[in-house]
C-alpha positions in Angstrom: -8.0 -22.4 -4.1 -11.8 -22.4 -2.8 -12.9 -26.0 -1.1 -17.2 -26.5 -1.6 -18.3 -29.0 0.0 -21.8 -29.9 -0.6 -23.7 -33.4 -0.6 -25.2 -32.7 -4.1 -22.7 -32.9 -7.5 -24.3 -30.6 -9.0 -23.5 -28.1 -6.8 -20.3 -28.8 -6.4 -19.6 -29.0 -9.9 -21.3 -25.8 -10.5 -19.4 -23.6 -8.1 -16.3 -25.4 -9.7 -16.9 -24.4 -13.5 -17.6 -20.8 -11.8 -14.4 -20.2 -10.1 -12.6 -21.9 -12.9 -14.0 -19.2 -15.4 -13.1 -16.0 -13.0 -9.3 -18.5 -12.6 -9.3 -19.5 -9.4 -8.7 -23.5 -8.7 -11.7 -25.2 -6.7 -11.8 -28.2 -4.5 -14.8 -30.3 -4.5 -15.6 -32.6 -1.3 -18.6 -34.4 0.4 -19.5 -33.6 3.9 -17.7 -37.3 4.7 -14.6 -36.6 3.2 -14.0 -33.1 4.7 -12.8 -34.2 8.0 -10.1 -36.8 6.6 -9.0 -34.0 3.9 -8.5 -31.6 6.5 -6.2 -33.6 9.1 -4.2 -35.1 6.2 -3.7 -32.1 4.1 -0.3 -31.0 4.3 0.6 -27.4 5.6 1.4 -26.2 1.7 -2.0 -27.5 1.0 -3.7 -26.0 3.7 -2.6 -22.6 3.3 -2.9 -22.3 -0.5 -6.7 -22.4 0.5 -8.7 -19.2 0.0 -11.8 -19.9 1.7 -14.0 -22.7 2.7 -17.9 -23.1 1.5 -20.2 -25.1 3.1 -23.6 -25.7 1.4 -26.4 -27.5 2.9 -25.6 -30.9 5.2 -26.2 -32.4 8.7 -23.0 -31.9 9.4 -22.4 -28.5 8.7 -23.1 -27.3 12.1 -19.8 -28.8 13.5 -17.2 -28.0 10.3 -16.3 -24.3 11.6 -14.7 -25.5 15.0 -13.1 -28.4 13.2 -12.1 -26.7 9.9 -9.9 -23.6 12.3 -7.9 -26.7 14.6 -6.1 -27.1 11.1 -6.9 -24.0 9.3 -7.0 -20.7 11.3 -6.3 -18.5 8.3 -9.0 -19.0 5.6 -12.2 -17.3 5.8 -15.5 -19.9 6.0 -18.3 -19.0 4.4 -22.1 -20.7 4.7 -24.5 -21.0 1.7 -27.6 -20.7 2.9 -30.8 -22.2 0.5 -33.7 -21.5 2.9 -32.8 -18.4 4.3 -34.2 -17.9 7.8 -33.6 -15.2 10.7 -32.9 -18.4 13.2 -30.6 -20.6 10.7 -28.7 -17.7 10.2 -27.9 -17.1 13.6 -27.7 -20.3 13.9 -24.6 -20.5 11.5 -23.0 -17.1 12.9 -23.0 -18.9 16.7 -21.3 -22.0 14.7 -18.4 -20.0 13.5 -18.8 -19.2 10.2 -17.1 -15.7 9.0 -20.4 -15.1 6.4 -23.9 -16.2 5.5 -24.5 -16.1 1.7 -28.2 -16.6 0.5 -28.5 -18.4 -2.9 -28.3 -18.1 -5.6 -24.6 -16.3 -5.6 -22.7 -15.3 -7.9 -18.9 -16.4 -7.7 -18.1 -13.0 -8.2 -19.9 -11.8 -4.8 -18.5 -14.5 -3.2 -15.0 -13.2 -4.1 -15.8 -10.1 -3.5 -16.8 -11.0 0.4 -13.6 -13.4 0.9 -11.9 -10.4 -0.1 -13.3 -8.3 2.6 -13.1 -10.8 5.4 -9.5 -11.2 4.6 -9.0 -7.4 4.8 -11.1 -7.1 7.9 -9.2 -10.4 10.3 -5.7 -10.0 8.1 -5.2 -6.6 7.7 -5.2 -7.2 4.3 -5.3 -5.0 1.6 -7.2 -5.1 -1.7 -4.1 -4.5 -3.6 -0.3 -5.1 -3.5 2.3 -3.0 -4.2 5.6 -4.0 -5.0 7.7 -1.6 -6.6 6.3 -1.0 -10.2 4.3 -3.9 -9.8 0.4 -3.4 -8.5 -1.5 -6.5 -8.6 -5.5 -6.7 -7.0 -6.7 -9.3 -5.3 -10.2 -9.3 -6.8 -9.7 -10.1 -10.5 -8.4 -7.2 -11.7 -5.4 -7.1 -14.1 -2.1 -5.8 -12.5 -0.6 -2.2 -12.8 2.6 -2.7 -14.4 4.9 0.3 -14.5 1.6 2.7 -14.1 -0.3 1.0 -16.6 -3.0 -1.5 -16.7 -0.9 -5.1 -18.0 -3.6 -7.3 -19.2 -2.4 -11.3 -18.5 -4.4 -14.6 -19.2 -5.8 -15.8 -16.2 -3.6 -18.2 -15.1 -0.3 -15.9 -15.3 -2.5 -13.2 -13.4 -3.5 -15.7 -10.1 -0.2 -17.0 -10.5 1.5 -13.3 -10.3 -0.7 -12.6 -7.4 -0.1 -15.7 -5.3 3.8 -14.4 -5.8 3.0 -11.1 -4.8 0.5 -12.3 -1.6 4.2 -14.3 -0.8 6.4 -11.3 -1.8 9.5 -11.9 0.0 9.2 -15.9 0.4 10.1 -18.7 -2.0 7.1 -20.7 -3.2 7.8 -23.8 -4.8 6.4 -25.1 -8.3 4.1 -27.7 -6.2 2.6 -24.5 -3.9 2.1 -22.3 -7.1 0.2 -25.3 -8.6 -2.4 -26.1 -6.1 -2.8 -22.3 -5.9 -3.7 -21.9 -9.3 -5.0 -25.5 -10.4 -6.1 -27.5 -7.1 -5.0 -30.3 -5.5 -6.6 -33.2 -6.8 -6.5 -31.6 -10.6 -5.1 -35.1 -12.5 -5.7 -33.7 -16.3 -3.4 -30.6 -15.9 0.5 -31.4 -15.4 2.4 -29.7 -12.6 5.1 -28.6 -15.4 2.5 -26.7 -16.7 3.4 -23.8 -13.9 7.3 -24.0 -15.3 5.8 -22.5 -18.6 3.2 -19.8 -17.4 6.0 -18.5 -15.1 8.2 -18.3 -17.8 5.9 -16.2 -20.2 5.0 -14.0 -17.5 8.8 -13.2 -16.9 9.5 -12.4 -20.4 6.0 -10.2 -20.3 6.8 -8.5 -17.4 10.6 -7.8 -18.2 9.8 -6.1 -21.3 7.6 -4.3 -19.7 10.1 -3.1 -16.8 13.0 -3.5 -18.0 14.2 -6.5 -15.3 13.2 -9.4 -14.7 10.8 -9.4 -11.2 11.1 -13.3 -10.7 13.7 -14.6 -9.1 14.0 -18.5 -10.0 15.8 -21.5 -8.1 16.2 -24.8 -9.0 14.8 -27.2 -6.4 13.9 -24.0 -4.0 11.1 -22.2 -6.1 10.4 -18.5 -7.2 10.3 -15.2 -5.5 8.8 -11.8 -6.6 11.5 -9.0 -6.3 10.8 -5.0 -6.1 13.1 -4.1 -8.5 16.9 -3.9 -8.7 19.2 -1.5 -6.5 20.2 0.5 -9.9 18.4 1.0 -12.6 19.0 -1.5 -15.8 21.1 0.8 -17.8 22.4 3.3 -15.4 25.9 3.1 -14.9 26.3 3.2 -10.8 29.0 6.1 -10.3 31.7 4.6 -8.9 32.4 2.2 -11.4 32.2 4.9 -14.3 34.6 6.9 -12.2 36.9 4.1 -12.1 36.5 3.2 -15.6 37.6 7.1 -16.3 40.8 7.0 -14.0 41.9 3.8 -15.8 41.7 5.8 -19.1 43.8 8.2 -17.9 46.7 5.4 -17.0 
């Protein structure tokens, strides 16, 4: 999820409709309700954040400092409409991680979150877990060596699994991921049913199912399953032929 905060609507809403087409959820706030979102947000919330933007506003200046005593992980990002030498350096000496001059595409603006994150979190630009290859930059996934095309929902949500590969994430987590926080026309139930039709879509694909679910704990991307589904593990076919003998 990306949080804009601009004084004008327009902007906001803009930015909004743009992440929403490339499926990535979007958090629009004013300058004056930054600071209560930020020290309220819970820790779920806060770190299903992908980056920060700040667009033009007095207070601007002192959101970086404030913004990392809450949230040290997301990149912050400054969009810059009257591009100057001194403003940007300006910005820089505030703590942002990058100036972008508008207009920008949402696509660029992925495309530099991405590098900040592999820059300050040793983060790569793809994941790889077992047969499963998933990009962080829009891509579809690499499923068993092949490119797996998914709707755009099922692709952020198989990405925010693999970024957590290893860790339960609950339904609530995997929903302000992929939809936002304050999202009231979308159903959090909505995230049982993309989760299940990505299951079914990537078992027939592999052969297992890569999703480990949990009632009242949450899902889990798995590598793939000590023995192969199908492949009958050697002691228990030797067994099977000494009780033949009997």
């Amino acid at each position: 999820m990306f949080v804009i905060v601009d004084d004008r609507e327009i902007v906001t809403t803009g930015y909004a409709s743009g992440f929403e087409r490339e499926g990535f959820a979007c958090l629009a706030l004013s300058p004056q309700e930054l600071p209560d979102w930020v020290k309220t947000a819970s820790e779920d919330d806060l770190a299903s954040i992908e980056a920060f933007l700040l667009g033009e506003c007095d207070e601007r200046p002192d959101f970086p400092r404030m913004i990392r005593s809450y949230c040290d992980q997301a990149p912050i990002l400054a969009l810059d409409e009257r591009p100057s030498l001194d403003q940007t350096l300006e910005l820089f000496a505030c703590g942002v991680d990058d100036v972008l001059r508008k207009p920008v595409h949402v696509r660029e603006i992925l495309a530099r979150v991405g590098a900040i994150r592999r820059r300050t979190m040793a983060e790569a630009d793809n994941l790889e877990i077992g047969r499963i290859r998933v990009f962080l930059d829009g891509r579809d996934p690499v499923i068993a060596g092949e490119v797996f095309e998914l709707p755009r929902r099922e692709r952020r949500i198989l990405e925010y699994l693999a970024r957590n590969h290893g860790r339960r994430v609950t339904k609530t987590q995997i929903y302000n991921a992929v939809y936002g926080l304050m999202n009231e026309e979308v159903d959090e139930c909505v995230v049982e049913s993309h989760v299940s039709k990505l299951r079914k879509k990537l078992k027939d694909r592999l052969g297992y199912d890569p999703i480990e679910s949990k009632r009242y704990i949450g899902y889990m991307l798995k590598a793939q399953p000590l023995e192969a589904p199908g492949v009958q593990p050697v002691r228990v076919a030797e067994a099977r032929r000494v009780l033949e003998r009997v």
